[in-house]
C-alpha positions in Angstrom: -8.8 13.3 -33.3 -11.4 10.9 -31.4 -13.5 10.3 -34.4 -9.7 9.3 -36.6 -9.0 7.4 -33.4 -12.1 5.3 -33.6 -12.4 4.8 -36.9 -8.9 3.1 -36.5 -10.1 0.9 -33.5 -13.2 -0.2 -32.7 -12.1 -1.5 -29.7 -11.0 2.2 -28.4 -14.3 3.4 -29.7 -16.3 0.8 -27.4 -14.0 1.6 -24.2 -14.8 5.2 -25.0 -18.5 4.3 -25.1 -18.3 2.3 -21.5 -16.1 5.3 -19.7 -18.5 7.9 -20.8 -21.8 6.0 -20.0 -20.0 5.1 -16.4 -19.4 8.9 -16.1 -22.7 10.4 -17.7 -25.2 7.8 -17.7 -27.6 7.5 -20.7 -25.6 9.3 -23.3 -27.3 11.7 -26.1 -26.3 9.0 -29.0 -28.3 6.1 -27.2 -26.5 3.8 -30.0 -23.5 4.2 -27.3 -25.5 3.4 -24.7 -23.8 0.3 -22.5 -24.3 -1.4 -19.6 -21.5 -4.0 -17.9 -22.5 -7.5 -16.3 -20.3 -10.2 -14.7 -20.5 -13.5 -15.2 -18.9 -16.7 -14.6 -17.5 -18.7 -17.7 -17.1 -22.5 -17.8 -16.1 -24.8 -20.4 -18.8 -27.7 -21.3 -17.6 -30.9 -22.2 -20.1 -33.9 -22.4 -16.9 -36.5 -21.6 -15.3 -34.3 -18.7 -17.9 -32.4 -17.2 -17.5 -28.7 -16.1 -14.4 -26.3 -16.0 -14.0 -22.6 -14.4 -12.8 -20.6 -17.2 -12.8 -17.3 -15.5 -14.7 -14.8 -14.7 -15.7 -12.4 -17.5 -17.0 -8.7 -17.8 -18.7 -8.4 -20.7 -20.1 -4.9 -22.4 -24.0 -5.1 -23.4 -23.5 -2.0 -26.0 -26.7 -1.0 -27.8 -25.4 -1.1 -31.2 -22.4 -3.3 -31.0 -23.7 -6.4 -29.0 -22.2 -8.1 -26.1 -18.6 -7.8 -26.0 -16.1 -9.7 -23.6 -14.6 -6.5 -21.7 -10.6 -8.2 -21.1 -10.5 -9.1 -24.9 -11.5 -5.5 -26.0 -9.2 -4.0 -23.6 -6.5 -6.1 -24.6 -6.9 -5.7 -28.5 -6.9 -1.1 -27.3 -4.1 -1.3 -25.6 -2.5 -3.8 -28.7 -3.6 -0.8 -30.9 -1.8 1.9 -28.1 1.2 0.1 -28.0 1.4 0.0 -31.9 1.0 3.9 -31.9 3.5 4.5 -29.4 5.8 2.0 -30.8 5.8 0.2 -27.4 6.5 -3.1 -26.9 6.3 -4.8 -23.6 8.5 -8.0 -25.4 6.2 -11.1 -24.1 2.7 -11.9 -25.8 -0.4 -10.8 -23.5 -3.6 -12.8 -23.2 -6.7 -13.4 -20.7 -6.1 -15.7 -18.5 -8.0 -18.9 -18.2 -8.2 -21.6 -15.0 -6.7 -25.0 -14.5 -7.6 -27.0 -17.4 -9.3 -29.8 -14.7 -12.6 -30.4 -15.2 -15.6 -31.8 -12.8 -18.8 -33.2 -12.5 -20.3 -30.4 -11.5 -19.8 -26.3 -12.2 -19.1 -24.5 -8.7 -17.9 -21.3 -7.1 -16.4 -20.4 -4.0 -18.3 -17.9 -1.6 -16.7 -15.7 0.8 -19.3 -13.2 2.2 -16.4 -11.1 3.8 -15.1 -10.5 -0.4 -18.6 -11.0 -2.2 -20.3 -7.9 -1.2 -22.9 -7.7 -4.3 -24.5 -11.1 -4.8 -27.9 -10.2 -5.7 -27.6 -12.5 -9.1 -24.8 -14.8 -10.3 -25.2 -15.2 -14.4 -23.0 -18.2 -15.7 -22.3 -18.4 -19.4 -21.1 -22.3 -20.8 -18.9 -22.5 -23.7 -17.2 -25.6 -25.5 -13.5 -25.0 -26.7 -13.9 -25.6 -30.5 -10.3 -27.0 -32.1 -9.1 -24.2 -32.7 -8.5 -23.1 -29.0 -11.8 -20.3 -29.5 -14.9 -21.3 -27.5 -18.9 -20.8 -28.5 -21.4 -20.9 -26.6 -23.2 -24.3 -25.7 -26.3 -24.9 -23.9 -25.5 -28.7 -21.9 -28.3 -30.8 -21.4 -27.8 -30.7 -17.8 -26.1 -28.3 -15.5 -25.1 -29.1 -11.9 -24.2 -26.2 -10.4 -22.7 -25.6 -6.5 -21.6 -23.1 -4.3 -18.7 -23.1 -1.4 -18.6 -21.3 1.9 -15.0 -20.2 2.2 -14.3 -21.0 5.5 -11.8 -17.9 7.3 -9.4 -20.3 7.9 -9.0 -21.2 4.4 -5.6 -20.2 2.3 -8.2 -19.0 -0.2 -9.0 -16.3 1.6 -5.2 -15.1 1.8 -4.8 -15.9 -2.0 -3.5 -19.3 -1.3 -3.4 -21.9 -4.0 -4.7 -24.8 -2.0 -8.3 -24.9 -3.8 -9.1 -28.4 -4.3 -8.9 -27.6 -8.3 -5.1 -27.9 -7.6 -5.1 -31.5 -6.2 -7.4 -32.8 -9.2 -10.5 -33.4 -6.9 -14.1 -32.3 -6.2 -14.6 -29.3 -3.7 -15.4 -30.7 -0.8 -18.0 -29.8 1.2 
């Protein structure tokens, strides 16, 4: 049944791959072998500057590549919910941030909700006219980092970021 499963959805077949390497480890077919990063995702324009995308998971699977983690899951559970004739009646998509863009790229830091900060890996992308992004190296990249204050609404899942009012974070 797995192997008519997966032939039917890749997408199942890579989810499969990343739930049995998080439960076993190195796995006897090392072409299922996968490993997960996270990374923060901004849009590139030279005219506008910088924009927080979101925040992506992706899948570094031996044989299939890097693979954005949300858009896999999404297109297996499409591929469920066609099986079980289930329909949830909306469309379902990743979200995405403001579309407000900056001089520079930045994050927010909270050290009482960022407990593994050893690396951050950032990944710049121009939105093509289509709506689809690709990669793009910018020339330059100005990058900063925020101390969330404990006072902030940020902290309480507010919406006051400075993102919402149009301007740069302040400092």
């Amino acid at each position: 049944m797995r192997n008519t499963i997966d032939s039917a959805s890749n997408e199942n077949r890579l989810l499969s791959d990343v739930a049995d390497a998080a439960k076993h480890g190195q796995l006897r077919d090392s072409s299922r072998n996968n490993k997960l990063y996270v990374a923060s995702c901004f849009e590139y324009a030279a005219e506008r500057g910088f924009r927080f995308v979101r925040n992506s998971v992706t899948i570094a699977h031996t044989s299939a590549g890097e693979k954005d983690f949300m858009v896999t899951s999404l297109v297996a559970l499409q591929y469920w919910m066609n099986q079980l004739k289930f329909s949830l009646n909306r469309t379902l998509a990743v979200s995405e941030g403001p579309d407000e863009f900056f001089p520079s790229a930045y994050l927010y830091f909270n050290p009482k909700y960022c407990i593994n900060m050893a690396q951050t890996r950032w990944k710049f992308f121009e939105k093509l006219t289509d709506g689809n992004y690709r990669p793009v190296d910018p020339p330059i990249v100005k990058f900063e980092v925020y101390e969330i204050p404990e006072t902030s609404n940020l902290t309480q899942g507010g919406t006051d970021h400075p993102q919402s009012a149009g301007r740069s974070p302040e400092r």
